[in-house]
N, C-alpha and C positions, 0 to 999 in steps of 0.2 A: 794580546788583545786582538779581536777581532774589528775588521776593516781598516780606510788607509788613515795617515797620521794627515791631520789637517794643517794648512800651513798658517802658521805664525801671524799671531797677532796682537801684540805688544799695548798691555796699557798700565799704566802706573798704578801702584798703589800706597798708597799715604798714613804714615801715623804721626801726624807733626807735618817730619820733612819725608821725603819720598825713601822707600824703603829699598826699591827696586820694582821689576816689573815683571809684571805676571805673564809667562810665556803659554799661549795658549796654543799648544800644539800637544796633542795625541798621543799619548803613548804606543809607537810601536812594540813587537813583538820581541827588539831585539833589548830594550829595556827588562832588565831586573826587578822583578816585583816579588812579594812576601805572602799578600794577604788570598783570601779565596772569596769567590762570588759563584754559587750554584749557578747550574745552566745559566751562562752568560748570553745579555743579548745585546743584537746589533746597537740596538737603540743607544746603550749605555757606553760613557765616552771618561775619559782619564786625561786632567792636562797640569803638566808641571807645576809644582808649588812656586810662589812668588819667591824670587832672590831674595833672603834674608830671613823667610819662613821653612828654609828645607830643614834646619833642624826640629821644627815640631809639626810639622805637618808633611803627611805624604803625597799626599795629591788633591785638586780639584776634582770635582766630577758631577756628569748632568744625565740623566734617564729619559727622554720620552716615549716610552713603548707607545706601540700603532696600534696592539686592542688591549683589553683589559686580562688583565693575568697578575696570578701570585706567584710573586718572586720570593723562592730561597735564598737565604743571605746564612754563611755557617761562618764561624767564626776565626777571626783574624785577629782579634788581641788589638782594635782600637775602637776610637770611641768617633764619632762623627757628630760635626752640627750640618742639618738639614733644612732648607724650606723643601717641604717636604709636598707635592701635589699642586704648586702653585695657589697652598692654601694655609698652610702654618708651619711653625720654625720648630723645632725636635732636637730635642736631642740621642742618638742612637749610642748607648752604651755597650761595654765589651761582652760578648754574646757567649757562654759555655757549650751552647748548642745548638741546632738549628734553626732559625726563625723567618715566618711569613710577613711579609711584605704586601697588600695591595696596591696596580699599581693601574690608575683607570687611564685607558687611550687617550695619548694625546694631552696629558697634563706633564710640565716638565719640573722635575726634581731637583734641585742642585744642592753640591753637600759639599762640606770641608772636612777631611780626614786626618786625623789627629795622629800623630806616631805613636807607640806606645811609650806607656811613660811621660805624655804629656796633658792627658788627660784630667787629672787629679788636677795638678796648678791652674790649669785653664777653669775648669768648676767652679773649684774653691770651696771641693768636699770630695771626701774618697771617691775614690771611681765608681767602688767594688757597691755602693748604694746605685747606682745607675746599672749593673751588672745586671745581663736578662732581660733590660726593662729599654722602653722608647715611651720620652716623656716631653711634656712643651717645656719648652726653652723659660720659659716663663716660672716655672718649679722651680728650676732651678737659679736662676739668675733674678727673679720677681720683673720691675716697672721696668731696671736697666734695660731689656732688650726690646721697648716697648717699640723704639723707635726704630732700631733695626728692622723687625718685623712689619712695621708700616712701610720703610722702604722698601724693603724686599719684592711688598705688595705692591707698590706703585711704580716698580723699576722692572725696567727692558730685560727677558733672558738673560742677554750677553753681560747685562750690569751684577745679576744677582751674584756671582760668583766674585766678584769686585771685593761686594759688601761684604760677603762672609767671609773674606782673606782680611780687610782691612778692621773687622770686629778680631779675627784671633791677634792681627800685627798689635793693636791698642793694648791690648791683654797683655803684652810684651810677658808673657810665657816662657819659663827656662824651664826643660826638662829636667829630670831627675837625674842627674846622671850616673849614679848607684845602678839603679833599673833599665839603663840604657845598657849599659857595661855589663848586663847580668842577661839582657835581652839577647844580645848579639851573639854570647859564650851559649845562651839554651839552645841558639840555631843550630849548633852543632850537632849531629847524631848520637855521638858520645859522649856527649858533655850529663852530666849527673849533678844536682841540685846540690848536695853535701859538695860537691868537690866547686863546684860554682862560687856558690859563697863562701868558702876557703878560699880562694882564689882571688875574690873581693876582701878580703881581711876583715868578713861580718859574719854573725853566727845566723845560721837559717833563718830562725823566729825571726830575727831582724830585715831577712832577703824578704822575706815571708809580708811583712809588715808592709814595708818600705813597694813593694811591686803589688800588692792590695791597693794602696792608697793612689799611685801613679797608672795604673793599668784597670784594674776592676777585678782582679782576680791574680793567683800568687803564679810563683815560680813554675811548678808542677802543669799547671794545665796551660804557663805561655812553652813549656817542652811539647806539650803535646801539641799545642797550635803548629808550631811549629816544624811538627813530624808528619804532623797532616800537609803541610807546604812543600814538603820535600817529596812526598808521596804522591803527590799530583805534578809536579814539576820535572818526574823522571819519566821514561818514556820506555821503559821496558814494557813488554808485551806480556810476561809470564808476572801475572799478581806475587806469586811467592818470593820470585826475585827483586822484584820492585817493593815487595815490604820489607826484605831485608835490608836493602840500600838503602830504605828511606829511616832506617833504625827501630824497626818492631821486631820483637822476640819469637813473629810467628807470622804467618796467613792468618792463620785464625786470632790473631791478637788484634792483626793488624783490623778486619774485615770487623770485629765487635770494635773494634776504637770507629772506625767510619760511619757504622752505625750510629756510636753515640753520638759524635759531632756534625753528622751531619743528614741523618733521621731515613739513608738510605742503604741501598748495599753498592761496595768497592766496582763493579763494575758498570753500574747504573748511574753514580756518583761521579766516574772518571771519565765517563761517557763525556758528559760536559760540562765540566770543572775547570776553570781556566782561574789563574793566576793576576792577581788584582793588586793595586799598590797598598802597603802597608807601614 
């Protein structure tokens, strides 16, 4: 991530009794991240999930770009809830390929990033229906988030990130753990979907099913997320070598997959692609 890690700023968050506390410091560079955010910019900030939410959530995070620009967002295989503009609550579902964002100067964004495979529970309806799509919070969840939303509206910056921690903590959310287990084996370069779910002692249909419903989209295309992650994460200089090591069958496989997921070409695209929590 670009710029320095901000120092620490400790505040409780509560569902009942206190769950633990939200550590609001920065993701530096030397931190492991998964997901991808087209031309990243300074404005946009990453800060550790609250103790006791790192199993379903990967990160905090806040936007306020200085002018107005559309922001590419390519896909990372989670689902996000958003007040989105300092103006309404969103939900950003898991994304098959590129997507535009407006983001007008000077309004700030803050959003709660979901792991994959936790999305589905948290809902409380397949993913793979929110897949492609960015929708008010309000579709999906109806009057429930009536009040969250008014907060959101009437509370400080530094607060709204609270609220949206302490909306997923209530939810008391348990990932899938089938889709966790099958997520973590797709990162692999080598790893192949038949042998995946073997592996898992499920038959495909079933992997197929079961990561629909918790992700937004199946087995196959969290591989390909996934090889796009690795493909921007290496740092070879020669494209061909770099899509071999990232697990493409080709340059040219690799440069038409970059294409589709992320609506540019491989050196245009890696220009500035940076690495996002996931």
């Amino acid at each position: 991530m670009t710029g320095a890690a901000r120092s620490s700023d400790p505040r409780s968050i509560r569902s009942g009794a206190a769950i633990g506390v939200l550590r609001r410091q920065a993701r530096g560079p030397d931190v492991p991240l998964t997901g991808t955010l087209a031309e990243m910019l300074p404005s946009y900030r990453e800060y550790r999930p609250p103790v006791g939410l790192e199993p379903v959530v990967s990160c905090l995070w806040e936007n306020e770009p200085g002018e107005d620009r559309a922001q590419r967002v390519v896909p990372d295989a989670c689902v996000d809830l958003i007040w989105l503009g300092g103006r309404e609550l969103v939900i950003a579902g898991a994304d098959t390929g590129p997507r535009s964002v407006d983001l007008p100067a000077g309004t700030r964004s803050s959003g709660i990033r979901l792991r994959p495979g936790a999305a589905g529970p948290l809902l409380g309806l397949p993913a793979s229906e929110l897949r492609d799509r960015q929708v008010a919070a309000s579709l999906v969840w109806g009057d429930r988030v009536a009040t969250l939303a008014e907060a959101l509206a009437s509370a400080d910056p530094a607060r709204r990130l609270e609220l949206l921690a302490e909306h997923v903590a209530r939810a008391d959310v348990a990932t899938d753990p089938l889709v966790v287990a099958a997520a973590r084996r797709l990162a692999v370069h080598t790893a192949r979907v038949a042998a995946v779910a073997a592996d898992l002692g499920v038959s495909e249909r079933q992997l197929h099913r079961r990561t629909l419903a918790a992700v937004g989209y199946g087995p196959k295309m969290l591989a390909r997320v996934a090889r796009l992650r690795r493909l921007i994460a290496l740092a070879d200089p020669s494209l061909a070598s770099r899509a071999f090591e990232a697990g493409y069958a080709s340059q040219a496989h690799m440069s038409d997959e970059v294409r589709r997921l992320t609506g540019t070409t491989p050196v245009r695209f890696l220009q500035d692609a940076r690495l996002t929590a996931a």
